[in-house]
KETI-395628 format. One record per residue (C-alpha): residue in three letters; x, y, z. Coordinates in pm, whole numbers, padded with zeros to 5 digits, always signed. Layout:
BEGIN
AlaXYZ ...
***
This chain:
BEGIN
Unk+04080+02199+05468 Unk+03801+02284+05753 Unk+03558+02498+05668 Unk+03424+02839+05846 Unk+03157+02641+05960 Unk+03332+02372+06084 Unk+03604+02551+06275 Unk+03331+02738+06447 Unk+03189+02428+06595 Unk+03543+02309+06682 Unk+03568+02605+06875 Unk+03229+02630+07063 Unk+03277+02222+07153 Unk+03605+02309+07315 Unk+03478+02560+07542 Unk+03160+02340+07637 Unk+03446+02075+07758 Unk+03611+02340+07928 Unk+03275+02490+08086 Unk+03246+02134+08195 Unk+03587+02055+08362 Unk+03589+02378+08532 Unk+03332+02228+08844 Unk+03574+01929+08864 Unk+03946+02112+08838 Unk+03799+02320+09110 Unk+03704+02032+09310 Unk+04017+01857+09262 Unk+04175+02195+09382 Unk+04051+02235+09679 Unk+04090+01915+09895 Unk+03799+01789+10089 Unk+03755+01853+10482 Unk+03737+01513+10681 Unk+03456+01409+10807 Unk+03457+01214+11112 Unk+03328+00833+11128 Unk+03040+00825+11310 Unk+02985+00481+11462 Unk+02650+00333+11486 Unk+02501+00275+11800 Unk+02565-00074+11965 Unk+02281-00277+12102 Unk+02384-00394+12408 Unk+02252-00760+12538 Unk+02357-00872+12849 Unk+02384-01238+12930 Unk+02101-01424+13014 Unk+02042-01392+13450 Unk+02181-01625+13691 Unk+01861-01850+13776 Unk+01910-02056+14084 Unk+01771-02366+13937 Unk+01839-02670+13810 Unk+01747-02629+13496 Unk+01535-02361+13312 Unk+01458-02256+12964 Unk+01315-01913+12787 Unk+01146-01924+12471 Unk+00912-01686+12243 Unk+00596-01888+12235 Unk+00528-01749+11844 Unk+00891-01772+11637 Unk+01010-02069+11917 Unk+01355-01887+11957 Unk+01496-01985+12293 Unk+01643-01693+12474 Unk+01813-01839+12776 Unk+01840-02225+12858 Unk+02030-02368+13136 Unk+02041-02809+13169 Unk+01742-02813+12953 Unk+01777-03193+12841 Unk+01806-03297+13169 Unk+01542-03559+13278 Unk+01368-03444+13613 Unk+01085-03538+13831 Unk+00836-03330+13680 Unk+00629-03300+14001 Unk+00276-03160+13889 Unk+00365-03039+13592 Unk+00267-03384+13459 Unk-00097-03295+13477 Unk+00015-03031+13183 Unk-00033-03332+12996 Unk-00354-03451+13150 Unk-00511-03154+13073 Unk-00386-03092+12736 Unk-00530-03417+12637 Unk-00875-03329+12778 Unk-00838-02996+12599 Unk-00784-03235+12237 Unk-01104-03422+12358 Unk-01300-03147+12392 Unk-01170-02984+12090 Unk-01265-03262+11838 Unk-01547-03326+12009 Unk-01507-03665+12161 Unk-01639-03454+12511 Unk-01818-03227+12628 Unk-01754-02985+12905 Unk-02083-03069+13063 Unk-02061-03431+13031 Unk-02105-03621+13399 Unk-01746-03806+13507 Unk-01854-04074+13770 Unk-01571-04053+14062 Unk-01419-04400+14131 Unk-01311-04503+14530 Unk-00940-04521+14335 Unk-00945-04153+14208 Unk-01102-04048+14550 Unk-00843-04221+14734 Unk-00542-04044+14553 Unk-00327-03871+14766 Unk-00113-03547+14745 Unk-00293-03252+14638 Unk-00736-03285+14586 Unk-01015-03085+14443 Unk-01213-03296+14673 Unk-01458-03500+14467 Unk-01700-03737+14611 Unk-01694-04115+14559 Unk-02023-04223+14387 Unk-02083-03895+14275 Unk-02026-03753+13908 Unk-01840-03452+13809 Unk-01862-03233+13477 Unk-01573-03269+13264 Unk-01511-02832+13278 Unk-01531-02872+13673 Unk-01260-03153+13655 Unk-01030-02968+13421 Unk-01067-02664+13648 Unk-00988-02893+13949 Unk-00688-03051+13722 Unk-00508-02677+13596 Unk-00586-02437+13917 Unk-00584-02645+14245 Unk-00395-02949+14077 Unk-00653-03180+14195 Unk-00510-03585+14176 Unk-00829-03744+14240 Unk-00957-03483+13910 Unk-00667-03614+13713 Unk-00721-03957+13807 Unk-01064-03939+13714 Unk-01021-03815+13386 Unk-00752-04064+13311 Unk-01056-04314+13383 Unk-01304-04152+13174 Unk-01117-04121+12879 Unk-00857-04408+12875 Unk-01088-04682+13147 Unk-00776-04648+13363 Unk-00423-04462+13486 Unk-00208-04723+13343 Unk-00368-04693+12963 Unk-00413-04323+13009 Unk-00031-04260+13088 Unk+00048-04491+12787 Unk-00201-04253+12555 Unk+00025-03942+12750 Unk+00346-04093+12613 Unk+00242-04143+12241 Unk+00127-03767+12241 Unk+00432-03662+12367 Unk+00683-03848+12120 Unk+00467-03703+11871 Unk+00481-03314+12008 Unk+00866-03403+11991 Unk+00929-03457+12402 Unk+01232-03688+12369 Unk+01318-03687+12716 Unk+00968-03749+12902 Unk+00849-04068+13025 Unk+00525-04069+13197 Unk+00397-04343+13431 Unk+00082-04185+13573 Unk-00101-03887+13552 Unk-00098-03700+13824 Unk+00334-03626+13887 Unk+00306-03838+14203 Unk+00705-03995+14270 Unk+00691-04308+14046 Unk+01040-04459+13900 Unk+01061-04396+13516 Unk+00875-04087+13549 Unk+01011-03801+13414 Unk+01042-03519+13166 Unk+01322-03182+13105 Unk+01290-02858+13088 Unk+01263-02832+12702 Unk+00997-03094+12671 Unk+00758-02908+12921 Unk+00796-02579+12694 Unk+00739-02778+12377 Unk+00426-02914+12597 Unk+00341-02566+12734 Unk+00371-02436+12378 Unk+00105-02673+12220 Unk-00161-02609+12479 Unk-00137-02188+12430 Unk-00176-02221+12030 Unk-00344-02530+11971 Unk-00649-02475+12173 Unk-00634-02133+12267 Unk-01018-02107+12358 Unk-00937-02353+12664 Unk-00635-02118+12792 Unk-00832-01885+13013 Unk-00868-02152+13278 Unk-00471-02180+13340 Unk-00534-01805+13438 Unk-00746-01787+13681 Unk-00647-01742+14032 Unk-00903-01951+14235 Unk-01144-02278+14210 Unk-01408-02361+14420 Unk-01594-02689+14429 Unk-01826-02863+14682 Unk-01816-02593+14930 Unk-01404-02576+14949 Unk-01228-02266+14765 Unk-00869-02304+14692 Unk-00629-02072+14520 Unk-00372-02140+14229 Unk-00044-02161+14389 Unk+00117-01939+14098 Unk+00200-01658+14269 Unk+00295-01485+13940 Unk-00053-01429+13873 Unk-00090-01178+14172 Unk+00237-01025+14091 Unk+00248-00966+13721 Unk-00086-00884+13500 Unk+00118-01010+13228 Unk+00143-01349+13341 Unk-00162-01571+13242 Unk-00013-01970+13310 Unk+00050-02216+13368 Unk+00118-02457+13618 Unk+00319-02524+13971 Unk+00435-02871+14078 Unk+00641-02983+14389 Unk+00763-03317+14531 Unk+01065-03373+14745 Unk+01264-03523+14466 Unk+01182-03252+14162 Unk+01195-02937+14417 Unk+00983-02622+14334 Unk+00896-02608+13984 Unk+00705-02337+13771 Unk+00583-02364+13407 Unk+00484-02001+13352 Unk+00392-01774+13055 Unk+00338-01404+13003 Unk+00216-01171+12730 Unk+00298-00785+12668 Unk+00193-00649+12357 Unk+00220-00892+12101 Unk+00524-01062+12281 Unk+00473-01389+12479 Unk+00749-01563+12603 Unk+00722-01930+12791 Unk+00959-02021+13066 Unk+01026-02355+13284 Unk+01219-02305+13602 Unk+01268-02659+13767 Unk+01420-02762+14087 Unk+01426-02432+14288 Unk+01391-02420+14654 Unk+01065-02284+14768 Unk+00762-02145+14626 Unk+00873-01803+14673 Unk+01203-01863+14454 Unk+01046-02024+14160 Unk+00843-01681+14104 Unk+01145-01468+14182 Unk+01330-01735+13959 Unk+01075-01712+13667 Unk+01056-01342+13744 Unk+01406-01297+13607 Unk+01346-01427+13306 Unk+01046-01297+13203 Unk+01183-00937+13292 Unk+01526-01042+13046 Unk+01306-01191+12714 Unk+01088-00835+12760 Unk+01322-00604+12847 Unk+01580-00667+12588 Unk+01395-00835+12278 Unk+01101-00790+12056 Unk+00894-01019+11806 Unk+00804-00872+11467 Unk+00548-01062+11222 Unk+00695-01095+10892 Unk+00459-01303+10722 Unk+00076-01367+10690 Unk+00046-01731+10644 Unk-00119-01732+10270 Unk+00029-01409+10212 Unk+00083-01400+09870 Unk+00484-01392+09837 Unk+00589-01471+09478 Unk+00398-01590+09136 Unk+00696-01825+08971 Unk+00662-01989+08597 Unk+00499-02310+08599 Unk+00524-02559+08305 Unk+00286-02799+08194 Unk-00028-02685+08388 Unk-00367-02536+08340 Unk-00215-02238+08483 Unk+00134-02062+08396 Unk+00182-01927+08753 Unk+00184-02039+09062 Unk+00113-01882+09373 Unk+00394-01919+09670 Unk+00375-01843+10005 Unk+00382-01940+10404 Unk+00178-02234+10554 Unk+00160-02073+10863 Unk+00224-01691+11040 Unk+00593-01621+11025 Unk+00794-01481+11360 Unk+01128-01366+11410 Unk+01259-01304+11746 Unk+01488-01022+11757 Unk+01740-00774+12018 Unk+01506-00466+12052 Unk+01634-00205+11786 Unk+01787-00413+11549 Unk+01471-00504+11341 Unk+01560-00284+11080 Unk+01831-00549+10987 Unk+01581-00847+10915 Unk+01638-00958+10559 Unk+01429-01251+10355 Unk+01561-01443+10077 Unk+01317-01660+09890 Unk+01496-01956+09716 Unk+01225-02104+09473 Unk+01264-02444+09293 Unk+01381-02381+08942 Unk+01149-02599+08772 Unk+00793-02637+08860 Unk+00584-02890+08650 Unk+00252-02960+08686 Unk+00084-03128+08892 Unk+00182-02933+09172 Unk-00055-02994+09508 Unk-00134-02709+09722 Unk+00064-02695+10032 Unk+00342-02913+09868 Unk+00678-02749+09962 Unk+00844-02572+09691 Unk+01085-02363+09798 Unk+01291-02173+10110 Unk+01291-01857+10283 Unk+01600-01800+10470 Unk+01576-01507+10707 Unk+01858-01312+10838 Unk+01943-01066+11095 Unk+02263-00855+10968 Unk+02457-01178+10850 Unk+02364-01445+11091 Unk+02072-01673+10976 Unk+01768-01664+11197 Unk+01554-01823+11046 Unk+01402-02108+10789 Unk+01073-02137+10693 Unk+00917-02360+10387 Unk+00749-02208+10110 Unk+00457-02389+09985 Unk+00199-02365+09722 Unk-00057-02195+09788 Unk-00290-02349+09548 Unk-00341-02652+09354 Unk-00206-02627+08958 Unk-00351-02966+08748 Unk-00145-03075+08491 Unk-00264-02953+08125 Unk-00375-03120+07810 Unk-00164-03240+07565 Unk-00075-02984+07357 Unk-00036-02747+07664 Unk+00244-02959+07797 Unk+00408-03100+07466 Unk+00410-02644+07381 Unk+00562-02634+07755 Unk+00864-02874+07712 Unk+00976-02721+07377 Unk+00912-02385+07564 Unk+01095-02488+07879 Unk+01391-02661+07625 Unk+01481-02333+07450 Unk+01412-02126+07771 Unk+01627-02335+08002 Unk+01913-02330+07673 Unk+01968-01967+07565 Unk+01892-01859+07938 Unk+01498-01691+07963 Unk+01503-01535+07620 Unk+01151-01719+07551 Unk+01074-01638+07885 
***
């Protein structure tokens, strides 16, 4: 039998349903106007311009994503382009401090003799090692190249040999140098991709020696000569690098630029005149601006994650990046840049900082992007006895009944 009491509270719960429902019947009742998809705008990237060439390649200089490549493997005359080389070598010198810019380079009858293109040093006399590189970058000076290959290797022959070991180890797979000034030699050679890897190393390695491959003119012993890249009149962005020309490579341009925090390398080889290698350049410089951007995702030593260590003096472990991270991207679309750390699952003391412990994968909508190691960002020693025998059993039951001791 139900009570007063409890019939009343029968009662007042069926009408709070009911209050409840009504909202809903209603909505059920009265059918929803369609709404109209709205499509999101498309970002719209042409293909990369015709470049009357043979062969050419368009990179970002930070995140190394190649925009536009046409025949870049292709082994090539390189033309003056070698002394990219030359000079990147005297830049390492300098750098580690084998050299210094004011040391005295006596100028051999051999280097004076050189032919092609001169900075006009003396025989007998000595040069500074800044004059020479000046001579070397701006008025691509053979007798200056020639001389430095003496200084610093006692000849051409060794020098080109030290050129070659540098660039298997920058990664140039398809160079071959025989001397260093570019003058026609047979088994001398190099590709469109290997000159940007080369071009690459001498902006961020030794970016205090970089201003010289900007300036427009060089004078020396009375003579002033101008940098034949005409870019550098045209285009305040442009700031590099070097011209070469020889019958057999054509007009060639190694060129870089910088707008904001964008820079973007380009090689245009085999063109035919010195006016279409800066048109030629020109068009892809304009492209990798106009229609992409560069974001910086990552501090290198940004702190990015703090994963469980076992067995060490310390329980956590700091993750991150070895180096800044860069990601190349179709202007507008950075809003779909996604990063996925993928960790080890077990770290255990020792762990060495900078050892690779991980993966970030980044993506751009679904496509991957990017890879970048994760590394630790500090050193965790392994931990006393007890620490580590506590850790195993710890790690046992952890790894068994899924984190619950976690």
């Amino acid at each position: 039998m139900i009570s007063r009491l409890s019939y009343r509270r029968i009662i007042a719960s069926t009408l709070v349903c009911l209050s409840l429902m009504a909202p809903w019947v209603s909505a059920q009742q009265t059918p929803a106007v369609p709404q109209p998809d709205v499509p999101e705008p498309m970002v719209m990237i042409p293909a990369p311009p015709q470049v009357a060439a043979t062969s050419w390649i368009l990179i970002d200089a930070n995140s190394g994503r190649v925009l536009a490549e046409h025949n870049p493997d292709e082994r090539v005359p390189p033309a003056s382009l070698t002394k990219l080389m030359t000079a990147y070598l005297v830049e390492r010198e300098l750098e580690r401090g084998n050299i210094q810019p004011d040391d005295m380079v006596p100028i051999s009858e051999e280097a004076w003799r050189t032919g092609g293109s001169k900075m006009f040093v003396e025989v007998g006399t000595r040069v500074s090692v800044e004059d020479l590189l000046h001579g070397i970058v701006i008025v691509s000076g053979n007798d200056a190249s020639v001389a430095m290959a003496e200084y610093l290797a006692g000849g051409e022959a060794p020098f080109a040999d030290l050129m070659n070991q540098h660039a298997a180890q920058l990664g140039m797979e398809n160079t071959h140098y025989v001397n260093a000034t570019g003058l026609p030699a047979d088994n001398h050679y190099s590709s469109a991709r290997d000159l940007m890897r080369l071009a690459r190393h001498i902006i961020l390695d030794y970016p205090e020696h970089y201003a010289v491959y900007s300036q427009k003119s060089f004078s020396y012993n009375g003579i002033d000569q101008n940098n034949r890249n005409r870019l550098l009149w045209r285009d305040d962005s442009v700031d590099g690098l070097k011209t070469g020309w020889t019958d057999a490579a054509g007009y060639c341009l190694v060129s870089s630029a910088q707008r904001e925090d964008m820079r973007l390398i380009s090689v245009v080889l085999g063109t035919s005149s010195e006016e279409a290698r800066a048109q030629e350049t020109q068009k892809l410089l304009s492209y990798g601006f106009r229609y992409y951007e560069t974001l910086k995702l990552y501090d290198q030593g940004a702190v990015l994650n703090t994963p469980r260590v076992w067995e060490g003096t310390s329980s956590e472990l700091k993750v991150g990046v070895d180096r800044d991270v860069y990601m190349t991207v179709p202007r507008s679309r950075n809003d779909e840049l996604t990063a996925r750390l993928d960790i080890n699952e077990s770290l255990v003391a020792p762990i060495a900082a900078g050892q690779q412990v991980g993966t970030m994968e980044v993506r751009l909508g679904d496509e991957v992007v990017g890879e970048r190691p994760l590394v630790a960002l500090e050193a965790v020693e392994q931990g006393g006895f007890f620490k580590r025998m506590f850790d195993k059993v710890h790690r046992f039951f952890s790894e068994l009944i899924g984190g619950w001791f976690d």
